[in-house]
Kinemage of the C-alpha trace (Angstrom):
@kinemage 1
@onewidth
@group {chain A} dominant
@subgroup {mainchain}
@vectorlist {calphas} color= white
{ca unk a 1} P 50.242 -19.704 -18.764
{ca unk a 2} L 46.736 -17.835 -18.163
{ca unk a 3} L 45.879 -14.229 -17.326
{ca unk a 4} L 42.294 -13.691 -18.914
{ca unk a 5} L 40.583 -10.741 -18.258
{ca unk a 6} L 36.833 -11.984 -19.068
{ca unk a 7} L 33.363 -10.335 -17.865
{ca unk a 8} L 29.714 -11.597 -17.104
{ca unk a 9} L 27.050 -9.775 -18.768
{ca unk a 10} L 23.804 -9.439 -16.554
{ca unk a 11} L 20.312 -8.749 -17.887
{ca unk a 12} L 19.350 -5.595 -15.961
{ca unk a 13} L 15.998 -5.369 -14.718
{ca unk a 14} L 14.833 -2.047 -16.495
{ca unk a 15} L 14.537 -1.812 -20.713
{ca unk a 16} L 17.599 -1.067 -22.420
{ca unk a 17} L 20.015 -1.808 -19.399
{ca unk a 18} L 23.253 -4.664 -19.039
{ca unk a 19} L 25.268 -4.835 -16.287
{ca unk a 20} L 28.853 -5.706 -16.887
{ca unk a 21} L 31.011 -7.773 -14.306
{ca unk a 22} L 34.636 -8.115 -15.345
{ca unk a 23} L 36.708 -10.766 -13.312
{ca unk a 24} L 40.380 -12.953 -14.390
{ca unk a 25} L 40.964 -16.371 -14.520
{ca unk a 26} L 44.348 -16.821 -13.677
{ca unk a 27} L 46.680 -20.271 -13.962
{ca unk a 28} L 47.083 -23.627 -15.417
{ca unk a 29} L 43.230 -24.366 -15.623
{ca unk a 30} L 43.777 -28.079 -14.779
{ca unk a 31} L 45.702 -26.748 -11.856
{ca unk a 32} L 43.910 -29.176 -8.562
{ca unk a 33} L 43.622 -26.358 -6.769
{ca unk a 34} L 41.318 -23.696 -7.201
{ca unk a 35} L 41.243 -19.961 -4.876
{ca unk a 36} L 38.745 -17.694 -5.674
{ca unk a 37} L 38.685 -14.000 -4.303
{ca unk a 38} L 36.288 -11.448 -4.485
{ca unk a 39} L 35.867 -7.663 -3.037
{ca unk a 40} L 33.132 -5.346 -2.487
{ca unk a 41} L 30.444 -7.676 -2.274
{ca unk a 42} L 29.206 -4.428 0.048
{ca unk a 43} L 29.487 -2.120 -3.130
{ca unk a 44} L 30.873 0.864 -0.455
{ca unk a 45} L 33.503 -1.294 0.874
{ca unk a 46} L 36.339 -0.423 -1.326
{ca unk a 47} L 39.803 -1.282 0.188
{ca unk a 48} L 39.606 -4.797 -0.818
{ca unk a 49} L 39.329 -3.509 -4.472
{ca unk a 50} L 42.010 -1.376 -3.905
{ca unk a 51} L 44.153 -4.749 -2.517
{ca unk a 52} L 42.976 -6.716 -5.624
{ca unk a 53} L 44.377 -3.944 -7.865
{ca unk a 54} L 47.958 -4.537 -6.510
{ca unk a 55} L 47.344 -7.940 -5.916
{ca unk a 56} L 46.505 -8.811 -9.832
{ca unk a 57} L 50.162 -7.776 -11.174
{ca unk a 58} L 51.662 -9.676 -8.821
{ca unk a 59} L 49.414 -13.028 -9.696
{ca unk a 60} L 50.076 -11.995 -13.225
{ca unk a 61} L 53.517 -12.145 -12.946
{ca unk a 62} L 54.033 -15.794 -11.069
{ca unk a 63} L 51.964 -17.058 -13.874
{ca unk a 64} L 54.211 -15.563 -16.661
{ca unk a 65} L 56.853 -16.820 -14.935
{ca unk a 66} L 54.932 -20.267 -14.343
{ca unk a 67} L 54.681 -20.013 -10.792
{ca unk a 68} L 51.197 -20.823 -9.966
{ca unk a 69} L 50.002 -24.182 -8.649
{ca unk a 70} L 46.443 -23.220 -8.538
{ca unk a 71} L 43.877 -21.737 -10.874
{ca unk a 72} L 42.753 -18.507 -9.582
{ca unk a 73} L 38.902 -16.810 -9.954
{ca unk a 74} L 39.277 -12.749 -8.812
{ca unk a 75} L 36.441 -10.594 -8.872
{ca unk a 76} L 37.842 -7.290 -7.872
{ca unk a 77} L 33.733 -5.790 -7.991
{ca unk a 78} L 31.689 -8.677 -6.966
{ca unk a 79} L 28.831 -6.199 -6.567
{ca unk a 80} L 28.460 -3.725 -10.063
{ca unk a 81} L 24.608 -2.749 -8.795
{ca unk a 82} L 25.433 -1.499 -6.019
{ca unk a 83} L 28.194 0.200 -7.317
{ca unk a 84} L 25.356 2.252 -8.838
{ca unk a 85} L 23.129 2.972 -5.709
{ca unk a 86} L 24.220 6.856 -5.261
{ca unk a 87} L 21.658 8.695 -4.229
{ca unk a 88} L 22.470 12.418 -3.604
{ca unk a 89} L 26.089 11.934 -3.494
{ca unk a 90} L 25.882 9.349 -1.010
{ca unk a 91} L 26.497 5.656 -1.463
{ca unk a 92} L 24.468 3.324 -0.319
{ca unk a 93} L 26.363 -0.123 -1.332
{ca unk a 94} L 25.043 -2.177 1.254
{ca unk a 95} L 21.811 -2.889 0.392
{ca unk a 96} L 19.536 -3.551 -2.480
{ca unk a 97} L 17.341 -0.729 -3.350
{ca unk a 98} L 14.665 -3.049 -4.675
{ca unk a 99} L 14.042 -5.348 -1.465
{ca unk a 100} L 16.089 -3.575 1.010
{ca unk a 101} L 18.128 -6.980 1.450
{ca unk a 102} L 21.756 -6.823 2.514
{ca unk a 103} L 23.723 -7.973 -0.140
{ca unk a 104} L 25.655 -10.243 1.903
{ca unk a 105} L 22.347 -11.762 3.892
{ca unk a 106} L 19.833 -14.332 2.932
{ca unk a 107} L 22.073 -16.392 -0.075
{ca unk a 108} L 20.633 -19.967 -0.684
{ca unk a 109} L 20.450 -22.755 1.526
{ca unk a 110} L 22.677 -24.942 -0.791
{ca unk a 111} L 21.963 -28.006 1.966
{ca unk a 112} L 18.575 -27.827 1.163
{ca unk a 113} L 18.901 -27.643 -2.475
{ca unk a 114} L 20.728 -30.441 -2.617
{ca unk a 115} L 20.131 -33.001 -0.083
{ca unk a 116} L 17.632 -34.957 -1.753
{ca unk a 117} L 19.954 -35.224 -5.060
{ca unk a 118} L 22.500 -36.772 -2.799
{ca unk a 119} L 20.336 -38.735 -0.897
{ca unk a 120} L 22.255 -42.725 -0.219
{ca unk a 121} L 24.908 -41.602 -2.422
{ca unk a 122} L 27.948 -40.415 -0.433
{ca unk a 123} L 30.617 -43.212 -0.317
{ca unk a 124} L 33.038 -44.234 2.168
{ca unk a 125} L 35.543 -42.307 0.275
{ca unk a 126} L 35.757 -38.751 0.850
{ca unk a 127} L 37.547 -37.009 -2.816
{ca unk a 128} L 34.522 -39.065 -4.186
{ca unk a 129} L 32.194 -37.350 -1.896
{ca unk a 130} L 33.638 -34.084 -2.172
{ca unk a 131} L 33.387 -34.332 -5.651
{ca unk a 132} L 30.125 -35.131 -5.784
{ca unk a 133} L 28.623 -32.967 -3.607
{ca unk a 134} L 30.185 -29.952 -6.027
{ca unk a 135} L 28.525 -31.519 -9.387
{ca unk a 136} L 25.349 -31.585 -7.290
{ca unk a 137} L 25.700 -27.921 -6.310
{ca unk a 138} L 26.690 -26.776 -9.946
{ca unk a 139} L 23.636 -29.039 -11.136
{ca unk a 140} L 20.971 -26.890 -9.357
{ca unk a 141} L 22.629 -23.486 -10.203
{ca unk a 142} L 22.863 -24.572 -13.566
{ca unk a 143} L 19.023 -25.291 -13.571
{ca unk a 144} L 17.999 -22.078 -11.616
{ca unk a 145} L 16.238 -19.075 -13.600
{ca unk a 146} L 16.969 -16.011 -12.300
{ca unk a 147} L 14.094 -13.608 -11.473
{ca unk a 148} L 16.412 -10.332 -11.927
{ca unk a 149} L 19.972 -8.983 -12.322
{ca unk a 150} L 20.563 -9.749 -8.232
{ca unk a 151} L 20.055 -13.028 -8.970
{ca unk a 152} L 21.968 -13.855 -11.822
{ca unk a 153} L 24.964 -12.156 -9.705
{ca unk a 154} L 24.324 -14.700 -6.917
{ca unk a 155} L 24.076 -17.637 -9.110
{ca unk a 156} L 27.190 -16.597 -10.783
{ca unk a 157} L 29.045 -16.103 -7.707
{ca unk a 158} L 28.521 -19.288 -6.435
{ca unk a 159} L 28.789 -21.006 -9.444
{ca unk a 160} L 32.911 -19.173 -9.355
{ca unk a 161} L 33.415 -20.220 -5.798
{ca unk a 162} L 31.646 -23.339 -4.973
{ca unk a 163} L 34.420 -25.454 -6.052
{ca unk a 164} L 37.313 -23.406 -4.814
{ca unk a 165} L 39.701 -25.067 -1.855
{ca unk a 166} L 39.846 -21.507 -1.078
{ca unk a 167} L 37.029 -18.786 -1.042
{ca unk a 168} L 38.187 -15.616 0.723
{ca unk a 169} L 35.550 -12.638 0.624
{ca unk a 170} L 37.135 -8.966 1.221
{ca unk a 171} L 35.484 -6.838 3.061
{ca unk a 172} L 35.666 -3.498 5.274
{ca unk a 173} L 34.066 -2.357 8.546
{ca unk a 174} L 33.015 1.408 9.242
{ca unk a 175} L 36.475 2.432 11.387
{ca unk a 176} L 38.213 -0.748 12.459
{ca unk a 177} L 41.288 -2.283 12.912
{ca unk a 178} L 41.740 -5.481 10.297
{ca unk a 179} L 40.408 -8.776 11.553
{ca unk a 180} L 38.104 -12.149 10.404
{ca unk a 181} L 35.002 -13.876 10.493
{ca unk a 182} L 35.125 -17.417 9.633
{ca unk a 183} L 33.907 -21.356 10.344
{ca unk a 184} L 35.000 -22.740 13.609
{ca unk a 185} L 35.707 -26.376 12.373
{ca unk a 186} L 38.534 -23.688 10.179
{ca unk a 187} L 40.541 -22.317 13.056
{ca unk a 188} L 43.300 -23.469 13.875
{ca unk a 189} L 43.979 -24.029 10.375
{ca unk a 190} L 43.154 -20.526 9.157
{ca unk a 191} L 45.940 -19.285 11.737
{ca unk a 192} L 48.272 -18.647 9.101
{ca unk a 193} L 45.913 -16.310 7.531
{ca unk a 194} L 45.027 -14.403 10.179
{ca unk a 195} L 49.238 -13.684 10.688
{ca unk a 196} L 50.063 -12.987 7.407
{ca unk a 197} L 46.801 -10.228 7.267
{ca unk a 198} L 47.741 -8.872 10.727
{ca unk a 199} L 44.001 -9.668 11.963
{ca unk a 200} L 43.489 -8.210 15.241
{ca unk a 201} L 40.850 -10.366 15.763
{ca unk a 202} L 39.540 -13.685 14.195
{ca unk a 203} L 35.981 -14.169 15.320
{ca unk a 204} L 33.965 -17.462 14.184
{ca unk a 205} L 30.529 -18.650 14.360
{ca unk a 206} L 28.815 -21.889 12.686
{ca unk a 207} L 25.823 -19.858 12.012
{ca unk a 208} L 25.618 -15.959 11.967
{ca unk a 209} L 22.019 -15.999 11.603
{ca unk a 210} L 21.989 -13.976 8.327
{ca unk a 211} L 23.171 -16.244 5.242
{ca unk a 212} L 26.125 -14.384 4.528
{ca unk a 213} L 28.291 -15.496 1.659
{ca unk a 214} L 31.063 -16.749 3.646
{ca unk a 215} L 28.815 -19.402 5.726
{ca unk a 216} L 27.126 -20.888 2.321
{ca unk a 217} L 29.688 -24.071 2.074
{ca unk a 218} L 30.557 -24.357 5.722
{ca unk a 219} L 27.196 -24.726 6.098
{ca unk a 220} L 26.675 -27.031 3.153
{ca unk a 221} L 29.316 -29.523 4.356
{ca unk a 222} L 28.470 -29.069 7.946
{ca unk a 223} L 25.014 -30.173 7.312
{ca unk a 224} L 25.568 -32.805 4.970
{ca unk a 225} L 28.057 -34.511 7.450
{ca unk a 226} L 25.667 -34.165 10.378
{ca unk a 227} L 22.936 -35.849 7.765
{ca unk a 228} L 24.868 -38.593 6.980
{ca unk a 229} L 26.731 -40.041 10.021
{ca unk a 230} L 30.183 -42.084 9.539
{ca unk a 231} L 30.363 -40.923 6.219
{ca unk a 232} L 33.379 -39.002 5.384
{ca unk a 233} L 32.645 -35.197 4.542
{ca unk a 234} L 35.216 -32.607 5.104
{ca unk a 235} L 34.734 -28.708 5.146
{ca unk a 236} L 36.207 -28.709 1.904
{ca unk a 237} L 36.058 -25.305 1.090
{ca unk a 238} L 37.694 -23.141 3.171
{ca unk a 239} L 36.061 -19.844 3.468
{ca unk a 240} L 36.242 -16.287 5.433
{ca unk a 241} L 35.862 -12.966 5.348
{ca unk a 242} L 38.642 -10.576 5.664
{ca unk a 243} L 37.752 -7.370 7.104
{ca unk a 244} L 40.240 -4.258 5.515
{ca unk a 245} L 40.064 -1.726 8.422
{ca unk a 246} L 37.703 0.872 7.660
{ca unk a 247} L 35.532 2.454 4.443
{ca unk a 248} L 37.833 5.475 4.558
{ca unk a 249} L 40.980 3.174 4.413
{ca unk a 250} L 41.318 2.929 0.578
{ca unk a 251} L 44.834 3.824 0.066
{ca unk a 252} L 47.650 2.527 -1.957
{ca unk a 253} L 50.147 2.170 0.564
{ca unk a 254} L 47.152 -0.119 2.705
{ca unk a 255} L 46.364 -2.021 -0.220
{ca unk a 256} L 50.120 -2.569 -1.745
{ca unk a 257} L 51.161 -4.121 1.986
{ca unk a 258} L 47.608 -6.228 2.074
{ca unk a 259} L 48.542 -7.808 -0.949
{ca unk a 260} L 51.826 -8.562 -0.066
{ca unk a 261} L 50.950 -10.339 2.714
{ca unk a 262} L 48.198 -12.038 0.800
{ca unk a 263} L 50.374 -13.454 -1.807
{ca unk a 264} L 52.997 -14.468 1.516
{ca unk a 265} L 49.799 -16.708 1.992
{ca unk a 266} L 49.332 -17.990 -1.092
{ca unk a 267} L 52.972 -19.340 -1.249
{ca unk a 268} L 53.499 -20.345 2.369
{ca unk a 269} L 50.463 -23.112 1.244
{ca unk a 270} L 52.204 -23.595 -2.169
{ca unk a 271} L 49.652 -22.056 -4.506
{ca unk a 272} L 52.351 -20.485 -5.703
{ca unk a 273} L 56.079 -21.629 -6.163
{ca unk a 274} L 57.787 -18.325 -4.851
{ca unk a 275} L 59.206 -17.672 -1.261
{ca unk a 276} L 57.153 -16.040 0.628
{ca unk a 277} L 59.537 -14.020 2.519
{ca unk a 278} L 59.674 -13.852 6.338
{ca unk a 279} L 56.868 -16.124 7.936
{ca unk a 280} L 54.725 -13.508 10.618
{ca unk a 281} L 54.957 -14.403 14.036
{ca unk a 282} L 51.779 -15.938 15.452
{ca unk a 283} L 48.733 -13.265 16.077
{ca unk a 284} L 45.282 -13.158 18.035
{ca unk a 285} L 43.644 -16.672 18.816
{ca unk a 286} L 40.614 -17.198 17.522
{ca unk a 287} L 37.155 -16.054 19.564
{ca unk a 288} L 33.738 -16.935 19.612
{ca unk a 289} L 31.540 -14.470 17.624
{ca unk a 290} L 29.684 -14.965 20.353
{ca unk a 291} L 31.854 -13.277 22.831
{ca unk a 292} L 32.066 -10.283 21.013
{ca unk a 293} L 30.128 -7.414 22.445
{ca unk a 294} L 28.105 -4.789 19.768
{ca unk a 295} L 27.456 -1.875 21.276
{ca unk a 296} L 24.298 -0.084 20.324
{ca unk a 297} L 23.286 3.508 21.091
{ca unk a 298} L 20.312 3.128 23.711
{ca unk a 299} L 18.577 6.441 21.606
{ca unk a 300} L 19.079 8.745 19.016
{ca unk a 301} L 22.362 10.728 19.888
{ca unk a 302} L 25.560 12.549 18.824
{ca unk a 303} L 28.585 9.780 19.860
{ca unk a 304} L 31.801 11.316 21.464
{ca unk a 305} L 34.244 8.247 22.065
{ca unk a 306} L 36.239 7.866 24.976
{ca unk a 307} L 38.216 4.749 23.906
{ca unk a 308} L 40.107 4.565 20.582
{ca unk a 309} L 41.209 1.150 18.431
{ca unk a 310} L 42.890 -1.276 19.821
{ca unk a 311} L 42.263 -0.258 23.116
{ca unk a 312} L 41.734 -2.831 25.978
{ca unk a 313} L 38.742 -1.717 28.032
{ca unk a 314} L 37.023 -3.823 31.214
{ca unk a 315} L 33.586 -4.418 31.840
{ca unk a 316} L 31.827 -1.310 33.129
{ca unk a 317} L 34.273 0.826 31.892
{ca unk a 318} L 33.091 4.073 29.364
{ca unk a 319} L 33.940 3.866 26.114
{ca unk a 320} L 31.622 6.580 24.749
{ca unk a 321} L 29.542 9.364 25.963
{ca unk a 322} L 25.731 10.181 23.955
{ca unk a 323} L 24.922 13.990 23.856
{ca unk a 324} L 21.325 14.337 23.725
{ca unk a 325} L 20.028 15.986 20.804
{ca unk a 326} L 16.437 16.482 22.251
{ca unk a 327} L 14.435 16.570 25.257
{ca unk a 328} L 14.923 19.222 29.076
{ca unk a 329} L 18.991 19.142 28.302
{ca unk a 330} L 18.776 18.890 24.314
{ca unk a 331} L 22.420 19.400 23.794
{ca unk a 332} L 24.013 19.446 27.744
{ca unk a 333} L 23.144 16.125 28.832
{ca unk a 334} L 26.047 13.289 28.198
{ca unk a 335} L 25.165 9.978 28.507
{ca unk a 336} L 27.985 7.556 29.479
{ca unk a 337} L 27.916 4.554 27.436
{ca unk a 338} L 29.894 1.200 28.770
{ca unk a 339} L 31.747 -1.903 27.867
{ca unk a 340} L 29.564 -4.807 29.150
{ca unk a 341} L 32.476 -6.990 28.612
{ca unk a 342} L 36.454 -6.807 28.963
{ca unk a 343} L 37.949 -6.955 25.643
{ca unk a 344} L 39.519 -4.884 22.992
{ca unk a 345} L 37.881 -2.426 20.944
{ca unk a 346} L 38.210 -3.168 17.356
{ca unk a 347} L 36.004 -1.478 15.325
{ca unk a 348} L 33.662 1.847 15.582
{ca unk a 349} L 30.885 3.877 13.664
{ca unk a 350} L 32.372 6.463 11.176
{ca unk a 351} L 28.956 8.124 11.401
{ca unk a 352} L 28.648 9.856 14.561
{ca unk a 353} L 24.953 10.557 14.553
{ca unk a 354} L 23.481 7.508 15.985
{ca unk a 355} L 20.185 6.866 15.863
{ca unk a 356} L 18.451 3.991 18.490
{ca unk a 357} L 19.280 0.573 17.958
{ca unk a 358} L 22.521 1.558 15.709
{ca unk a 359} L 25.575 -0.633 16.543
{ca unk a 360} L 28.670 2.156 17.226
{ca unk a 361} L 31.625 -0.276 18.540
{ca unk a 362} L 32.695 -3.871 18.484
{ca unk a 363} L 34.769 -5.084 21.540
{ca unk a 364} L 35.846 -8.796 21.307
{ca unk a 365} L 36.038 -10.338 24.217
{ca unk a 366} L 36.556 -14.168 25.181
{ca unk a 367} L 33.765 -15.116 26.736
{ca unk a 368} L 30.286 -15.730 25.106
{ca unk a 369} L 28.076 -13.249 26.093
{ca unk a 370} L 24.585 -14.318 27.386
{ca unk a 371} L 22.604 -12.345 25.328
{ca unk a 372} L 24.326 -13.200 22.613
{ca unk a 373} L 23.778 -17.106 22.526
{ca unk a 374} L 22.202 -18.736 20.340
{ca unk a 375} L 20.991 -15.159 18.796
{ca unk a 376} L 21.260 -13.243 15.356
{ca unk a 377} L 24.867 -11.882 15.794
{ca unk a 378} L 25.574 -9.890 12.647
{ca unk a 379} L 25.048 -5.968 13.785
{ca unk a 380} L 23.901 -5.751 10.111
């Protein structure tokens, strides 16, 4: 049996400061299996905290009562910098204060790193590859020297998750309905998932265009198999983000019932020996990210909605209305703003002040979207 509450202690970047990261290590450690879960990579993105917190009893529990079949990694605050970013009272969690960067955008090209280190070395056999392939990726963390306490987060992180079967990132949207974003070589297989969480929508995409967390080892094994042609290299890691509704949705009730269905999961793929109660019937399918339609505010306006979540809308139909806030009719003009596809609306802004260019609504839809091919897709 293993519960172990440890912590990471990060040089901070101004004199006389250390960042502390506590995480558990939970299970037989020579368990073959490994799942590693983190939350709040976007430090303002709480409910997946609050799921971890009911979540951890019930992992600590199954391994006092020798339940687990896999070694668990949890990192309940993946993100203790930006947990510090208030400014005024407000929290801005999302991005670095120091570069501006996205905390979930621009982590390292691990293919890149790599490739010549593995260079006429994969076998024929494909644990062997696997395997190798991981040792390669913990070599060049292990030889990286980290520039500043961001860094030594990131290394860290990856060094936690880069040999898990199972890397699931928790996240939240603005005001949304639960729902997915993960590899599409993953889906079918991720169905289960998505049922268990009650995703409204599972959305995938090969490349997001931003280096978010979640693509790292798709993209890793992806590349590597396309590199090295009849050589066997799975997706061995799989990976996705799991989108808890909205910022505001930090409630015990939400997060008691999200880790219950979590830990249904876990044992319905035999990480752990319990039953996991009834087995959800079968959700959403799967969409291209592609398909899915971000609506921006065409200028700087006050957002009334017409549409709420959930709602099926078609193409041309409003879903909002923008009240200018300057100009001849500052105030009396309403500006109708419309689907450009048929789909449902899953998530909005919170923030009803919208200035140009500011995504307000998410409607997935099943058909790739022209503009959105082959594009930058996160609304970021």
């Amino acid at each position: 049996m293993s519960f172990k509450r440890d912590q990471l202690l990060l040089a901070g970047d101004t004199p006389g400061s250390t960042i502390e990261l506590p995480f558990y290590r939970i299970g037989p450690p020579t368990a073959p299996e490994k799942v590693y879960l983190q939350a709040a990579l976007h430090a303002d993105e709480q409910p997946g905290t609050m799921l971890l917190h009911h979540l951890l009893p019930m992992l600590r529990q199954a391994d006092e009562q020798e339940l687990l079949r896999a070694r668990f990694v949890v990192v309940p605050m993946a993100n203790p910098m930006g947990m510090a970013n208030l400014v005024h009272r407000g929290h801005i969690g999302r991005y670095d204060l120091n570069t501006g960067v996205n905390y979930n955008r621009q982590w390292p090209d691990l293919f890149a790193m790599v490739r010549p280190q593995l260079a006429g070395r994969l076998s024929e056999n494909e644990a062997f590859n696997v395997n190798l392939i991981r040792r390669a990726v913990a070599q060049w963390i292990d030889t990286q020297q980290p520039r500043s306490a961001a860094e030594q987060l990131r290394l860290f992180l990856l060094r936690e998750a880069h040999d898990a079967e199972f890397v699931l990132d928790l996240h939240c949207d603005s005001d949304s309905l639960p729902y997915i974003y993960t590899s599409p070589e993953l889906m079918p297989e991720l169905q289960d998932l998505s049922d268990w969480m009650g995703a409204a929508a599972v959305m995938t995409a090969a490349d997001s265009g931003g280096g978010s967390f979640d693509e790292v080892l798709p993209l890793l094994y992806r590349r590597l198999a396309q590199a090295n042609p009849g050589k066997p290299v799975p997706l061995a890691s799989a990976t996705a983000t799991l989108e808890y509704r909205g910022q505001n949705d930090v409630f015990d009730q939400f997060g008691e019932q999200d880790a219950l269905r979590l830990f249904g999961f876990l044992c319905g793929r035999g990480l752990i020996d319990a039953d996991p109660g009834p087995v959800p019937a079968k959700g959403c399918e799967a969409t291209p990210f592609e398909a899915t339609e971000i609506i921006r505010a065409p200028r700087t306006g006050l957002v009334a909605y017409r549409v709420d979540l959930g709602q099926r809308v078609a193409k041309g139909q409003p879903v909002a209305d923008l009240i200018a806030m300057d100009g001849p009719e500052a105030f009396i003009a309403r500006t109708p703003i419309v689907a450009g596809t048929d789909g449902l609306v899953l998530t909005r802004a919170l923030r009803k002040y919208a200035t140009r260019g500011e995504g307000i609504m998410k409607i997935v839809g099943t058909a790739p979207l022209p503009q959105r091919k082959g594009g930058y897709l996160l609304e970021d």
